[in-house]
C-alpha positions in Angstrom: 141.1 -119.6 -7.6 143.1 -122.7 -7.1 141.1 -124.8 -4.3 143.9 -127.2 -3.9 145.6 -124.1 -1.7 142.8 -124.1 0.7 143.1 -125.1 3.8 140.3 -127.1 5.5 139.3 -126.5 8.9 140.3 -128.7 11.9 137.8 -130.6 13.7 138.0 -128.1 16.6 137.4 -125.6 14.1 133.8 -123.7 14.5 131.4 -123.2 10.8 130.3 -124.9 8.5 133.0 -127.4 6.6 134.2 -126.2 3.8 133.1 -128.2 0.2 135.6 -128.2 -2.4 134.1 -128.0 -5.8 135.7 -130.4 -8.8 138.1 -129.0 -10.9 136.2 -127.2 -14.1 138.2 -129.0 -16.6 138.8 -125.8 -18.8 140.9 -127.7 -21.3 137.8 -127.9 -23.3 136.8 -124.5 -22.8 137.1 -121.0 -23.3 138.7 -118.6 -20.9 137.9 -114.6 -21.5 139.6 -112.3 -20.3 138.4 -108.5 -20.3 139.1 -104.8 -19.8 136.0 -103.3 -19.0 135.0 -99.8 -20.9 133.4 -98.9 -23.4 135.5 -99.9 -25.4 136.1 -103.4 -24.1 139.6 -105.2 -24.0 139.1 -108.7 -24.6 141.1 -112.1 -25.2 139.7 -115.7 -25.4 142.2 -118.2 -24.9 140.1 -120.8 -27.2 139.7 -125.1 -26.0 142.0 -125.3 -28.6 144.5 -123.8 -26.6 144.9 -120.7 -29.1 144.2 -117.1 -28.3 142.2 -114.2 -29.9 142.1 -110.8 -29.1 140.8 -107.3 -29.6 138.3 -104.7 -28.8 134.6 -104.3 -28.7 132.8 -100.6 -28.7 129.6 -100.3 -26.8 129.4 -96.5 -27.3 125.4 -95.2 -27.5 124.3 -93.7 -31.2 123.2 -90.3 -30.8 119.5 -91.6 -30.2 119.9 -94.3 -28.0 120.1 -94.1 -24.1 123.0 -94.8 -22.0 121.9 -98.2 -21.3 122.3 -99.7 -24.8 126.0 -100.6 -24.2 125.1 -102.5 -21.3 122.6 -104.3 -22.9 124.8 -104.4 -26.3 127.7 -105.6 -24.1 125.6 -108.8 -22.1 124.5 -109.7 -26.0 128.1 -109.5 -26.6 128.9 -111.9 -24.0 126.1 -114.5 -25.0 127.4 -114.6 -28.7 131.5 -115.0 -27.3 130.0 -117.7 -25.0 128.3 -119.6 -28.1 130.4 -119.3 -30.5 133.5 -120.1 -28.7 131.6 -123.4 -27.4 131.1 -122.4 -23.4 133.2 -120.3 -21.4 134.6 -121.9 -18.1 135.8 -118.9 -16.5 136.3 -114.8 -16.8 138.5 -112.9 -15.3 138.3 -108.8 -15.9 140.9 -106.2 -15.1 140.2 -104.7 -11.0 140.3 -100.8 -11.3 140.0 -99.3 -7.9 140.9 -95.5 -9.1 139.2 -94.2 -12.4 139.9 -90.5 -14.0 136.4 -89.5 -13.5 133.3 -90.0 -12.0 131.4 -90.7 -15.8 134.2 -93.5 -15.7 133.4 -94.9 -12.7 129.8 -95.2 -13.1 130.4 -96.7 -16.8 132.9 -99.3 -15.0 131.0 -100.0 -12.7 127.5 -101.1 -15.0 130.1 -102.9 -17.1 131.0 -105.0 -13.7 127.3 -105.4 -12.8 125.7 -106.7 -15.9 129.0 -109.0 -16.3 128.7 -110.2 -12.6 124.8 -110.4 -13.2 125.6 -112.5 -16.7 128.4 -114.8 -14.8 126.1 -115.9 -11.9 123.0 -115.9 -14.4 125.3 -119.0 -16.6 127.0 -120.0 -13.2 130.3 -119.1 -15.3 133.2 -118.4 -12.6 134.4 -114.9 -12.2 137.4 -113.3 -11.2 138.7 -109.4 -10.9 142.5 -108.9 -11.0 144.1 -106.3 -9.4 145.5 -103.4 -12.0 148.9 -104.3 -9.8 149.3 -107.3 -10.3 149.2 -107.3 -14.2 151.5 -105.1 -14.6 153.8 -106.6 -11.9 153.1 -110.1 -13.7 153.9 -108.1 -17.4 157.1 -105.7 -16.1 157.9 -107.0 -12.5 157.0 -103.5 -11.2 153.4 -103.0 -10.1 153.6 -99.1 -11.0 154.9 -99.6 -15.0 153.6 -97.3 -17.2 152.1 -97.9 -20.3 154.9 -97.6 -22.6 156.2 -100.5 -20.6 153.2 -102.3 -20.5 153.3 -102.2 -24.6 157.2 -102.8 -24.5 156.5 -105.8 -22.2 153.5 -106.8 -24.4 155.8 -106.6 -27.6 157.9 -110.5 -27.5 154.3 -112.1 -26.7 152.7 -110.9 -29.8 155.8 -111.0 -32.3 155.7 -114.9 -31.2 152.1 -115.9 -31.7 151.1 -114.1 -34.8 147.1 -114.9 -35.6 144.5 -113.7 -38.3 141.8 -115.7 -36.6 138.5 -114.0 -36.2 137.0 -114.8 -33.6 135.6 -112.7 -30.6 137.7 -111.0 -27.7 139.7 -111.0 -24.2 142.8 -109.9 -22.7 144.9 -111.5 -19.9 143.9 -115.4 -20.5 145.2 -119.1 -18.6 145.9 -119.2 -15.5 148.9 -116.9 -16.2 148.2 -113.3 -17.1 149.5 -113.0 -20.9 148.8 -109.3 -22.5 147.6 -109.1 -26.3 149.0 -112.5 -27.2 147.8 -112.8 -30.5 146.0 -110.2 -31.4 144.4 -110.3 -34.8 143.5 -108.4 -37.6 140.6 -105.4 -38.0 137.4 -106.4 -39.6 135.7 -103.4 -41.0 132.3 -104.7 -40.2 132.8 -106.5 -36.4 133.7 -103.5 -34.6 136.9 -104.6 -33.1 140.4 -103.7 -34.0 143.6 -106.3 -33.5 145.6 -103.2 -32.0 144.6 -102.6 -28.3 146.8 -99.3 -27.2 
């Protein structure tokens, strides 16, 4: 959210004044984006100013609960946090409509244990709407997905990475799908290719 838009209330004006909060000075760090799933989109625009992405799996094992990928997926945020030296902000994809109702409860523990992680590390959080990524990616806020990738396409041929890092999808201010997306790791669980 950019405060500098806010408007401050006029001295006739009834509640409380409104405090604006300094600038976070995200040039020295982190910004993860995220598609919430199991199997989590992700891209960290680095303090470096480069960008990573991929996915991350948080599926169960056959013996394990249904809670393990929540509790797999905060871990997962902790280790992106410290390894990419602090993350200023997230912002996570906004789904208002799933297929199913297994999908909407799995969305929605993905959105409470990363709300719950954000206000725990007071990191900034943001949800944006489904619409306006696509509209940002294709200029129509109802593309499909073939457009999504076609629209994706440029933005990856130009920033070609093999860094290994951690994940994140739409990163900086602007909403930029799969820039750089790097290469598989057989042993990290994540994959460079997101559709």
């Amino acid at each position: 959210m950019d405060f500098s838009t806010l408007t401050m209330p006029g001295a006739h004006a009834s509640g409380p004044l409104i405090i604006v909060p300094p600038a976070t000075g995200q040039a020295h760090h982190a910004v993860l984006a995220l598609d919430l799933g199991t199997t989590t989109g992700w891209a960290l625009r680095r303090h470096d100013g480069g960008i990573t992405s991929g996915t991350m799996t948080f599926k169960p094992t056959r013996f394990e609960g249904g809670g393990m990928r929540f509790l797999r997926f905060r871990g997962w945020l902790a280790e992106v946090a410290a390894l990419s030296g602090g993350v200023a902000r997230i912002v996570f994809e906004e789904v208002r409509a799933h297929a199913g109702t297994d999908a909407a409860h799995i969305y929605g523990g993905f959105l409470g244990m990363l709300t719950a992680w954000c206000e725990e590390h007071e990191v900034p959080y943001e949800g944006v709407p489904v619409g306006t990524i696509k509209r940002f990616a294709t200029g129509k806020g109802n593309a499909d997905k073939a457009k999504m990738v076609a629209a994706s396409e440029p933005a990856a041929s130009r920033r070609p990475t093999t860094t290994r890092l951690m994940p994140s999808p739409f990163c900086s201010g602007r909403l930029s799908p799969r820039e750089g997306a790097h290469e598989p790791h057989p042993h990290d669980g994540t994959s460079g290719e997101r559709r």
